[in-house]
MIMARDO-687093 format. One record per atom (N, C-alpha, C, O): residue number from 1; residue in one letter; chain; atom name; x, y, z. Coordinates in nm, 4 decimals, decimal comma, m for minus. Example, Ala and Ser with C-alpha at 12.3 -4.5 7.8 and 13.67 -1.06 7.14 Angstrom:
+-----+------+------+------+----------+----------+----------+
: pos : code : unit : site :       c1 :       c2 :       c3 :
+-----+------+------+------+----------+----------+----------+
:   1 :    a :    A :    N :   1,3190 :  m0,5690 :   0,7800 :
:   1 :    a :    A :   CA :   1,2300 :  m0,4500 :   0,7800 :
:   1 :    a :    A :    C :   1,3200 :  m0,3300 :   0,7800 :
:   1 :    a :    A :    O :   1,4236 :  m0,3319 :   0,8465 :
:   2 :    s :    A :    N :   1,2850 :  m0,2250 :   0,7080 :
:   2 :    s :    A :   CA :   1,3670 :  m0,1060 :   0,7140 :
:   2 :    s :    A :    C :   1,2900 :   0,0030 :   0,7870 :
:   2 :    s :    A :    O :   1,3409 :   0,1138 :   0,8039 :
+-----+------+------+------+----------+----------+----------+
This chain:
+-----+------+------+------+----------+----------+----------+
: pos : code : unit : site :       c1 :       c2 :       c3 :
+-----+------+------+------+----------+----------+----------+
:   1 :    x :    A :    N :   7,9548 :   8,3350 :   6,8880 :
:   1 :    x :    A :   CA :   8,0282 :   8,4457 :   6,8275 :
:   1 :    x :    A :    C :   8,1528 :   8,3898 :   6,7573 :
:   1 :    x :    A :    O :   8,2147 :   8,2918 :   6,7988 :
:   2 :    x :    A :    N :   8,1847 :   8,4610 :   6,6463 :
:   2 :    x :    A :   CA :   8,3020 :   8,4334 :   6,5709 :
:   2 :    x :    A :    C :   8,4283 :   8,4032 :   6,6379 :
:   2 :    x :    A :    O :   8,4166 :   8,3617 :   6,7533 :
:   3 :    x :    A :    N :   8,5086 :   8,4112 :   6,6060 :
:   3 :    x :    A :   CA :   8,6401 :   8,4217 :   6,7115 :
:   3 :    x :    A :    C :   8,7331 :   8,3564 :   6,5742 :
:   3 :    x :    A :    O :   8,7059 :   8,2761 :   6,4849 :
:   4 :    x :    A :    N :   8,8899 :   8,4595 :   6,6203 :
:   4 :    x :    A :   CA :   8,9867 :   8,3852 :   6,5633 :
:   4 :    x :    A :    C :   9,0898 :   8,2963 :   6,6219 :
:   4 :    x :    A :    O :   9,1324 :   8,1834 :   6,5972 :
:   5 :    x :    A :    N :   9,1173 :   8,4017 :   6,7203 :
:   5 :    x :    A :   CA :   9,2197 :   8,2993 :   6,8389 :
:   5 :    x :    A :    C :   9,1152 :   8,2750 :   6,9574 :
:   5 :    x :    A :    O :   8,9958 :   8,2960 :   6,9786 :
:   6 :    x :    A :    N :   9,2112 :   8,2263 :   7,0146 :
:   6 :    x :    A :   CA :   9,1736 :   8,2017 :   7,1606 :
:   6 :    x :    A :    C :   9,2486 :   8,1563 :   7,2721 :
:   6 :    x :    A :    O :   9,3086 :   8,0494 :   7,2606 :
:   7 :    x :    A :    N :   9,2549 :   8,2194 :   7,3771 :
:   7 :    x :    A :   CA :   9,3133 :   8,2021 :   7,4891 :
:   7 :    x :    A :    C :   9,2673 :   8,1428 :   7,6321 :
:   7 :    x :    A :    O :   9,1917 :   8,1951 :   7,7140 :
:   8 :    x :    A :    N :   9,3384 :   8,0114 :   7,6393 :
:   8 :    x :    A :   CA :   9,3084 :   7,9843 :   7,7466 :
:   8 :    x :    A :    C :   9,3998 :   7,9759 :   7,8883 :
:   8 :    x :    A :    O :   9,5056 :   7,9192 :   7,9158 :
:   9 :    x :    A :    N :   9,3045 :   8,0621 :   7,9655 :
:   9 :    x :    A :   CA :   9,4099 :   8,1273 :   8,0651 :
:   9 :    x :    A :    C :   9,3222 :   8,0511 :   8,2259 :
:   9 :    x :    A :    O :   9,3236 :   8,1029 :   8,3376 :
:  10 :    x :    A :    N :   9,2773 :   7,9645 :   8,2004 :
:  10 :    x :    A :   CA :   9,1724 :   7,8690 :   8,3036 :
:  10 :    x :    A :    C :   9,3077 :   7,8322 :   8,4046 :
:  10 :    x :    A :    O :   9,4195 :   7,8209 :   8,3543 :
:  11 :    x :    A :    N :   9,2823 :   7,8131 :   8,5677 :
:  11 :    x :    A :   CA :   9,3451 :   7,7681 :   8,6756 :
:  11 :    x :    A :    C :   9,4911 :   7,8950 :   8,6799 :
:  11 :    x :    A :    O :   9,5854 :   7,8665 :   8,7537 :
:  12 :    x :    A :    N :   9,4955 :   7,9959 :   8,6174 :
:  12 :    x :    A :   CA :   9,6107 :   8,1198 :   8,5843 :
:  12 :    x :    A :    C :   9,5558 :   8,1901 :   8,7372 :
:  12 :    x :    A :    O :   9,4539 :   8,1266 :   8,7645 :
:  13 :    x :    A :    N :   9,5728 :   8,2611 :   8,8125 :
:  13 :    x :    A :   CA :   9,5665 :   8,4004 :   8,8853 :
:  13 :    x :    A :    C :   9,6324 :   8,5341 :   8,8565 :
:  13 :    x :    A :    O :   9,6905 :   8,5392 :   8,7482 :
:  14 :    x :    A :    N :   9,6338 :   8,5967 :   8,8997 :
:  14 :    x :    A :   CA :   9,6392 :   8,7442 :   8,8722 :
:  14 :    x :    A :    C :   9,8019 :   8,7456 :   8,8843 :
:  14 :    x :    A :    O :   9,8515 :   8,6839 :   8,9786 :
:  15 :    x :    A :    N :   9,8709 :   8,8014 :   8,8092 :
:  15 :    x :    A :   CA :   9,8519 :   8,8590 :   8,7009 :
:  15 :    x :    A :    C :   9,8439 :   8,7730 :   8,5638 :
:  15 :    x :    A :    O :   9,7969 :   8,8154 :   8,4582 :
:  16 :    x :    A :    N :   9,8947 :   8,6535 :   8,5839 :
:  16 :    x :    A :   CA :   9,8984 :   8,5915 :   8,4762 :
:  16 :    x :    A :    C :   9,7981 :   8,5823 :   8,3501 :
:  16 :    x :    A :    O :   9,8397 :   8,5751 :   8,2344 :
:  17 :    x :    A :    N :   9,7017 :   8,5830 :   8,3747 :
:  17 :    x :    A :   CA :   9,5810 :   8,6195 :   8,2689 :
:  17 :    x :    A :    C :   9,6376 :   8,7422 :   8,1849 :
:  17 :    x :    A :    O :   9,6892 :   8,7252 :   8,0744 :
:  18 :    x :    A :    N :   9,6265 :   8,8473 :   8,2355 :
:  18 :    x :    A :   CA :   9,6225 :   8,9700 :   8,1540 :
:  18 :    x :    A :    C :   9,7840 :   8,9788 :   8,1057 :
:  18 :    x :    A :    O :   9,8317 :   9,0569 :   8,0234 :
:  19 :    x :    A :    N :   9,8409 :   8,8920 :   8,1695 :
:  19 :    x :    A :   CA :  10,0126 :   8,8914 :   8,0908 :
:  19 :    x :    A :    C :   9,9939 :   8,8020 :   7,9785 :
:  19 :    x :    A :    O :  10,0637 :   8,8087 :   7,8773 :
:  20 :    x :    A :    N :   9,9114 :   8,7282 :   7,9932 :
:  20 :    x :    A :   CA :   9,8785 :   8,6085 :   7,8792 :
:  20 :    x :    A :    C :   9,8712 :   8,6940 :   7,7665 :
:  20 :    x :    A :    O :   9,9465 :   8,7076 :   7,6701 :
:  21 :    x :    A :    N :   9,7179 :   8,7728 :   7,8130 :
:  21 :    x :    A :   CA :   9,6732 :   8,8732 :   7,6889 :
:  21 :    x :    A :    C :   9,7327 :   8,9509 :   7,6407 :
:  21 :    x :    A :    O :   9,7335 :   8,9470 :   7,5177 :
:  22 :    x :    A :    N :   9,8090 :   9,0558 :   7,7060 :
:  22 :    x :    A :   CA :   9,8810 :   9,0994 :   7,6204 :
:  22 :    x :    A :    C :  10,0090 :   9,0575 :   7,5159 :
:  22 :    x :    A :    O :  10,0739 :   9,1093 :   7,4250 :
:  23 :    x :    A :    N :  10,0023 :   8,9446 :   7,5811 :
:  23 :    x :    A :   CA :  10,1054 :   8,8512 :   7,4487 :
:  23 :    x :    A :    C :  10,0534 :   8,8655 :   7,2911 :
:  23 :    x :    A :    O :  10,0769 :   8,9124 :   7,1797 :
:  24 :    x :    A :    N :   9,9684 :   8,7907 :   7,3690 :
:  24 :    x :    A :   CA :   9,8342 :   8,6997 :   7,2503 :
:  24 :    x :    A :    C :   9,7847 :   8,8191 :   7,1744 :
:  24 :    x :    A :    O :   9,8103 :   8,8215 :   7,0540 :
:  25 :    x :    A :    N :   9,7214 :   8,9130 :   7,2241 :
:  25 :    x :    A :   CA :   9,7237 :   9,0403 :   7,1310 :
:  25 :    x :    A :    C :   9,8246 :   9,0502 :   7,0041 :
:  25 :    x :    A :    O :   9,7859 :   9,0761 :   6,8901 :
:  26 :    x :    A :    N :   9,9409 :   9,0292 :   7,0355 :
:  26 :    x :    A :   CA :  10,0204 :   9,0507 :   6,8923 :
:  26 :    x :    A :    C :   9,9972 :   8,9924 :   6,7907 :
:  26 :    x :    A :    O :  10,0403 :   9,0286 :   6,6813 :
:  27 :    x :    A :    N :   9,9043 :   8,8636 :   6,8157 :
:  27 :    x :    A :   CA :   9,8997 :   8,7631 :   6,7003 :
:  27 :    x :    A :    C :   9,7456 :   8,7770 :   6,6280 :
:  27 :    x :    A :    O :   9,6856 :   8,7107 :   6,5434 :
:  28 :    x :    A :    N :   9,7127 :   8,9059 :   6,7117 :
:  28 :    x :    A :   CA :   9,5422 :   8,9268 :   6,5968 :
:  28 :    x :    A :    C :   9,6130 :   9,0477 :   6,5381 :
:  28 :    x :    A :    O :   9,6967 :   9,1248 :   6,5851 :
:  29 :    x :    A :    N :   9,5499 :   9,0392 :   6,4157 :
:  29 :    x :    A :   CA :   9,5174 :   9,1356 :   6,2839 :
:  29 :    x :    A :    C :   9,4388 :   9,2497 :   6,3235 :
:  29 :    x :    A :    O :   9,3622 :   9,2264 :   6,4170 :
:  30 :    x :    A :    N :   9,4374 :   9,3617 :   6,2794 :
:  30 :    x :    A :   CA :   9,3244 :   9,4406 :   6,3171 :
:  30 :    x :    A :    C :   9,1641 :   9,3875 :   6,2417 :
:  30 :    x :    A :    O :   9,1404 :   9,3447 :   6,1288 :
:  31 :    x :    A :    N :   9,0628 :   9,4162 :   6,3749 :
:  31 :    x :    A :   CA :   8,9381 :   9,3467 :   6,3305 :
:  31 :    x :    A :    C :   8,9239 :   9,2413 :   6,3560 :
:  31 :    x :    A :    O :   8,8125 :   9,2031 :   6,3201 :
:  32 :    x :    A :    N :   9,0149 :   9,1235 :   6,4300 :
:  32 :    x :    A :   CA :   9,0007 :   9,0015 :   6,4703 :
:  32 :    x :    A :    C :   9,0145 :   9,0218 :   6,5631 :
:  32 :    x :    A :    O :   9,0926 :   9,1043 :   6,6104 :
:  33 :    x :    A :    N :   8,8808 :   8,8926 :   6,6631 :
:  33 :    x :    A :   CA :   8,8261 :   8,8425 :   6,7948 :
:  33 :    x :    A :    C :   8,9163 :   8,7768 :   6,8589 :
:  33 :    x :    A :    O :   8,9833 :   8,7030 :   6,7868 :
:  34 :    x :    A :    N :   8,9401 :   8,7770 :   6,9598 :
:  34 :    x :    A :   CA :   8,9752 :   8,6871 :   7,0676 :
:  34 :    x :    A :    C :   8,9128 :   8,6815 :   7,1610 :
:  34 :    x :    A :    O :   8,8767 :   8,7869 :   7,2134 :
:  35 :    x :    A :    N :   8,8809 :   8,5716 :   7,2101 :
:  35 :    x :    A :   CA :   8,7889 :   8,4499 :   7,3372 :
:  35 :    x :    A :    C :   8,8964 :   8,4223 :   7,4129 :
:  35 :    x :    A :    O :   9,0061 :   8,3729 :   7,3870 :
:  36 :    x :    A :    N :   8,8213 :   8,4824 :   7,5590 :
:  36 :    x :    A :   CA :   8,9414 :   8,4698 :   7,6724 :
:  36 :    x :    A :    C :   8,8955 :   8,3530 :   7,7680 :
:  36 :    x :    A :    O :   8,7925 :   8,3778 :   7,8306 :
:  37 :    x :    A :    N :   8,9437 :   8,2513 :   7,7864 :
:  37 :    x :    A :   CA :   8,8704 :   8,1645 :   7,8727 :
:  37 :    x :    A :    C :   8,9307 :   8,1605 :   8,0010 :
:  37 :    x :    A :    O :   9,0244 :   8,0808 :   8,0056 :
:  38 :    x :    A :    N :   8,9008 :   8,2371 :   8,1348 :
:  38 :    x :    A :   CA :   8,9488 :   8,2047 :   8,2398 :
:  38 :    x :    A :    C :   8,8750 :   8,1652 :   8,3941 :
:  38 :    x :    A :    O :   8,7569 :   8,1347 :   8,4112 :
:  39 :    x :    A :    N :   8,9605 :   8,1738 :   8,4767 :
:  39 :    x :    A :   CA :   8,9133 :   8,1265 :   8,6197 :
:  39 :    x :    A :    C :   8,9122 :   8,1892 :   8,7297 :
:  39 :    x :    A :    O :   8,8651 :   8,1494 :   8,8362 :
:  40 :    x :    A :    N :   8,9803 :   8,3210 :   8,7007 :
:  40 :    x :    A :   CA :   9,0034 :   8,4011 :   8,7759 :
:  40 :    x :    A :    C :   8,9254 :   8,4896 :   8,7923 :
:  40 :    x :    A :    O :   8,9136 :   8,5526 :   8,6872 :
:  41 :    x :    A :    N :   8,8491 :   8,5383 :   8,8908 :
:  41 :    x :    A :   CA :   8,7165 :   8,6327 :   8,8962 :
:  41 :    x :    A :    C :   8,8027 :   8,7492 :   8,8908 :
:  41 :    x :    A :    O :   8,7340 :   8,8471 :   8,8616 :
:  42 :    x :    A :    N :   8,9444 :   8,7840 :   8,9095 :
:  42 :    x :    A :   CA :   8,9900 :   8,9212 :   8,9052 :
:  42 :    x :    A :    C :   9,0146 :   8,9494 :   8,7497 :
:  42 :    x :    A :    O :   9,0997 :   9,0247 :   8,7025 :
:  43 :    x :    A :    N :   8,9270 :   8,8772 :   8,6854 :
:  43 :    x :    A :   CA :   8,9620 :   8,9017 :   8,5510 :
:  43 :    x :    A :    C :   8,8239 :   8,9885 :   8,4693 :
:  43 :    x :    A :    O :   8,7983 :   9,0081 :   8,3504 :
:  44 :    x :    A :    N :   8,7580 :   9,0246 :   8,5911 :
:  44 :    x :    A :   CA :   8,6283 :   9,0444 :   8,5355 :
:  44 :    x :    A :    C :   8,6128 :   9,1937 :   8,5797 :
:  44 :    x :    A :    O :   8,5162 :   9,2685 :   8,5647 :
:  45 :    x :    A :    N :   8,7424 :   9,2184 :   8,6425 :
:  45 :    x :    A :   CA :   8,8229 :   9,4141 :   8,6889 :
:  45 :    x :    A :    C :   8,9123 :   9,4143 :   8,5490 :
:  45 :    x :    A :    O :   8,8940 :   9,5045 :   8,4672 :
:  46 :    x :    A :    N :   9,0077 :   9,3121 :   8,5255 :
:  46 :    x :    A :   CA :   9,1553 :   9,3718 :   8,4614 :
:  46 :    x :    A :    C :   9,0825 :   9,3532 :   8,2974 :
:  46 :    x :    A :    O :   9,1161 :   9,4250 :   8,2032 :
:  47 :    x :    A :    N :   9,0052 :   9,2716 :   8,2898 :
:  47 :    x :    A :   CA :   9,0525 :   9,2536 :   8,1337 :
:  47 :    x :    A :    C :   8,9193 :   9,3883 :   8,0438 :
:  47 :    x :    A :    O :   8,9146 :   9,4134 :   7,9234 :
:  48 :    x :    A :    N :   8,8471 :   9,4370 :   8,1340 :
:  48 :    x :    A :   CA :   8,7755 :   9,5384 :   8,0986 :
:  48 :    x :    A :    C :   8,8498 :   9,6827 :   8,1022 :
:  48 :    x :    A :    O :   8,8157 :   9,7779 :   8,0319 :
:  49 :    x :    A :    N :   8,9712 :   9,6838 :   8,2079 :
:  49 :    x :    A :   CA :   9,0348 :   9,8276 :   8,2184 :
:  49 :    x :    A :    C :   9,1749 :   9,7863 :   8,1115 :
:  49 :    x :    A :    O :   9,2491 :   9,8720 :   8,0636 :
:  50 :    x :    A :    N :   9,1900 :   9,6302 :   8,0876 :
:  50 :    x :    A :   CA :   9,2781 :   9,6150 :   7,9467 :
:  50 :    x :    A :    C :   9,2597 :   9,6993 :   7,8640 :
:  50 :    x :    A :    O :   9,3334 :   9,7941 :   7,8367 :
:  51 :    x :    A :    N :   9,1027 :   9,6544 :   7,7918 :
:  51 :    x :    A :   CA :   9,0778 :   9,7085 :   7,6521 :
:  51 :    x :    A :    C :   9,0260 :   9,8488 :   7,6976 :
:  51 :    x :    A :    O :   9,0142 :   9,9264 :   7,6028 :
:  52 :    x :    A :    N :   8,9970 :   9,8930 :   7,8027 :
:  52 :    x :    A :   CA :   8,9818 :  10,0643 :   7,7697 :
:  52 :    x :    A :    C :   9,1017 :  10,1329 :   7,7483 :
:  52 :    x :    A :    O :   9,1226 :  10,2093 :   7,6541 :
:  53 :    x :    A :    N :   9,1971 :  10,0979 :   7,8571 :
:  53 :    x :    A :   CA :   9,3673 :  10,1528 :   7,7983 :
:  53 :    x :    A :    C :   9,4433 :  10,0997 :   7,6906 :
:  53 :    x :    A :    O :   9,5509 :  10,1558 :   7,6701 :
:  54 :    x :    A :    N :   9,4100 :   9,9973 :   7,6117 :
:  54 :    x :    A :   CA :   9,4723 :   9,9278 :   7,5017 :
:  54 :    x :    A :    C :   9,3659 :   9,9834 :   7,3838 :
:  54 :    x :    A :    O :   9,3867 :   9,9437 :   7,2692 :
:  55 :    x :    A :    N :   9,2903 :  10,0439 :   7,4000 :
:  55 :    x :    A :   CA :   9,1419 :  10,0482 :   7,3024 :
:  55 :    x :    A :    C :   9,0658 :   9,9347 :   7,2015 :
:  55 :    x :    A :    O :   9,0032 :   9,9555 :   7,0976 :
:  56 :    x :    A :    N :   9,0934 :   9,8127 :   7,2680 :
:  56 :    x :    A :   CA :   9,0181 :   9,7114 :   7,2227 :
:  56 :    x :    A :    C :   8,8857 :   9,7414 :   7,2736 :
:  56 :    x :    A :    O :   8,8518 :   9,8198 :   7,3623 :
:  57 :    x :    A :    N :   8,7913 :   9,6343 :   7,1723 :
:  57 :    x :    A :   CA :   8,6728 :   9,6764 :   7,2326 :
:  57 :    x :    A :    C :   8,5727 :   9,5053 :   7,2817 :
:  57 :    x :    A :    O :   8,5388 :   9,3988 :   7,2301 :
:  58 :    x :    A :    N :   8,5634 :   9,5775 :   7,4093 :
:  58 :    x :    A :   CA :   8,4812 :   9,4732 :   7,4585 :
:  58 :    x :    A :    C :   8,3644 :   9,4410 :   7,4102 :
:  58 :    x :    A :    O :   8,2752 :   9,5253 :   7,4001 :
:  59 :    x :    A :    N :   8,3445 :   9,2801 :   7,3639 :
:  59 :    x :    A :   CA :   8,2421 :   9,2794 :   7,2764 :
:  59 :    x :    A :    C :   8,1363 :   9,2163 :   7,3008 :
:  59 :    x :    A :    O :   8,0213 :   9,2406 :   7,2643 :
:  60 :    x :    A :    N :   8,2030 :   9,0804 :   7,4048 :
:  60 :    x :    A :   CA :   8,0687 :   9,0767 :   7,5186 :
:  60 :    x :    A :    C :   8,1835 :   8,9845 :   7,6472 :
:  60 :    x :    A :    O :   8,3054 :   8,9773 :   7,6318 :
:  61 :    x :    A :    N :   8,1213 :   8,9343 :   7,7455 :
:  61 :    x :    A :   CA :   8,1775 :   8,8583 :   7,8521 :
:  61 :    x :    A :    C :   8,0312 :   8,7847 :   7,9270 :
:  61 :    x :    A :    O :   7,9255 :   8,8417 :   7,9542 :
:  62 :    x :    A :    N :   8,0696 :   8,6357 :   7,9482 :
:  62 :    x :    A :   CA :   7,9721 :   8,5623 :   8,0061 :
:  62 :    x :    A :    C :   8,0560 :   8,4988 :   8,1356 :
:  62 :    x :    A :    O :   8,1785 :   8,4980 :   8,1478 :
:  63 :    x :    A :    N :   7,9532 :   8,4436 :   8,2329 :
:  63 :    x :    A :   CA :   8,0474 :   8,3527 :   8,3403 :
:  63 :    x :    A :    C :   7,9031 :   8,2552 :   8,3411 :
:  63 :    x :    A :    O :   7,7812 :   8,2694 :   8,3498 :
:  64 :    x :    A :    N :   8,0076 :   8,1458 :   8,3255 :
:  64 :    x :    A :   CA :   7,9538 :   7,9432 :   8,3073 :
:  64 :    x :    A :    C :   8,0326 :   7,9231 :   8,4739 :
:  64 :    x :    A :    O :   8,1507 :   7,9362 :   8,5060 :
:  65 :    x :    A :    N :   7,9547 :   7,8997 :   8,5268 :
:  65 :    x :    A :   CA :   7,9780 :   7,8424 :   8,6674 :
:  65 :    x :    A :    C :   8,1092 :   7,9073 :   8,7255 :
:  65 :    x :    A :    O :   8,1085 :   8,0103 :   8,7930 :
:  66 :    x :    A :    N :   8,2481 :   7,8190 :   8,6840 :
:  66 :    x :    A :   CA :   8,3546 :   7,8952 :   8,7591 :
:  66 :    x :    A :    C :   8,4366 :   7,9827 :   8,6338 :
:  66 :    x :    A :    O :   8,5411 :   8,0390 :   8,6662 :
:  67 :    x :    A :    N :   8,3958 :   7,9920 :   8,5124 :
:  67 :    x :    A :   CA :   8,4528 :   8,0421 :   8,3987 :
:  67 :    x :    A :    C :   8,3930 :   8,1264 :   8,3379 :
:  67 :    x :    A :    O :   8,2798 :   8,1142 :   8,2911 :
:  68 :    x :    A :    N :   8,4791 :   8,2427 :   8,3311 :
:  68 :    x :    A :   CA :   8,4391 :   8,3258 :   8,2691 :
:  68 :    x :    A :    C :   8,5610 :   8,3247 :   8,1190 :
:  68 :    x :    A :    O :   8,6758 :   8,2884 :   8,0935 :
:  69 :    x :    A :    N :   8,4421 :   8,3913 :   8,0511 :
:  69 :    x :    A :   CA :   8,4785 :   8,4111 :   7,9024 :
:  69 :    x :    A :    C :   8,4329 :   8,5679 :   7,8338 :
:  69 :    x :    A :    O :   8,3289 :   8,6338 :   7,8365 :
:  70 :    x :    A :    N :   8,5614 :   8,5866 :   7,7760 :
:  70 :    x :    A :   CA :   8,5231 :   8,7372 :   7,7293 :
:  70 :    x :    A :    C :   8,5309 :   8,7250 :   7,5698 :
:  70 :    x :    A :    O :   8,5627 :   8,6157 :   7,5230 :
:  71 :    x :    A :    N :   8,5068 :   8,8188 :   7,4953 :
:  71 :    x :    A :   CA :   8,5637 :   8,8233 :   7,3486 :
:  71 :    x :    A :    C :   8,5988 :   8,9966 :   7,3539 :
:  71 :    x :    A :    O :   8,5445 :   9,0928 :   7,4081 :
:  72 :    x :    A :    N :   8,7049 :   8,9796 :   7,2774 :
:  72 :    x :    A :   CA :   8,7589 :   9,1286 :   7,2589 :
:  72 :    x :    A :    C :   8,8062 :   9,1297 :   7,1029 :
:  72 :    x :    A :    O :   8,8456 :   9,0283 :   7,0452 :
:  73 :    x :    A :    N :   8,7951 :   9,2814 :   7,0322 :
:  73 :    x :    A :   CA :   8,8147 :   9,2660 :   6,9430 :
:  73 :    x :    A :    C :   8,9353 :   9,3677 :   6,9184 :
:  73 :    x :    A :    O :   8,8979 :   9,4770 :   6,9610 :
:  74 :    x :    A :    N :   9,0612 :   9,3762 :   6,8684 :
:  74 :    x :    A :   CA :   9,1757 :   9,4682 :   6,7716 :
:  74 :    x :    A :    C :   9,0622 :   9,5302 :   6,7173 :
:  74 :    x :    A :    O :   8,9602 :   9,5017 :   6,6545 :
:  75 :    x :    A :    N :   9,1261 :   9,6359 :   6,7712 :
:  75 :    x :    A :   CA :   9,0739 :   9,7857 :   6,6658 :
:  75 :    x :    A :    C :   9,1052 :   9,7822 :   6,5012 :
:  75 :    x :    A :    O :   9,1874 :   9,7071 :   6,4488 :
:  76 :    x :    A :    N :   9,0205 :   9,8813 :   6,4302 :
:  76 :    x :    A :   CA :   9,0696 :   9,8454 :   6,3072 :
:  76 :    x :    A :    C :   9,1942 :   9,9675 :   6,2983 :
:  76 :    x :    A :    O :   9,2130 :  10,0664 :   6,3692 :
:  77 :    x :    A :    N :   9,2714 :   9,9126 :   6,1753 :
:  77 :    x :    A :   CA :   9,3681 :  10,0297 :   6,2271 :
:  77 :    x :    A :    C :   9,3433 :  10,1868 :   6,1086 :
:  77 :    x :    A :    O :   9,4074 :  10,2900 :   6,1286 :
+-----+------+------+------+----------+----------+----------+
């Protein structure tokens, strides 16, 4: 999948991931991807109830052994 940024939030715990993201959010455009790369299995609760209250849209999420990876996309505006 495409992607513009990307965040890597690998060996982070809770909350730090989703504080990451909402940083990193400021720096996509509307309509641009971001790839979340982390380690934290509580990221596989927060970063899905992220984008329903932020209205990003989840566009897919995989887990590679201890990493999970999401892509989310900025709404268009």
């Amino acid at each position: 999948m495409n992607t513009d940024l990307e965040l890597d939030a690998k060996g982070l715990m809770c909350p730090e991931p989703v504080m990451l993201l909402h940083k990193k959010v400021k720096d996509l455009e509307p309509g641009q991807v971001l790839k979340i790369l982390a380690t934290d299995p509580s990221t596989t609760r927060d970063i899905p109830k992220f984008c329903q209250f932020l209205g990003f849209d989840l566009l897919d999420s995989q887990q590679s052994g201890d990493e999970f990876i999401y892509w989310i996309k900025k709404p268009e505006a």
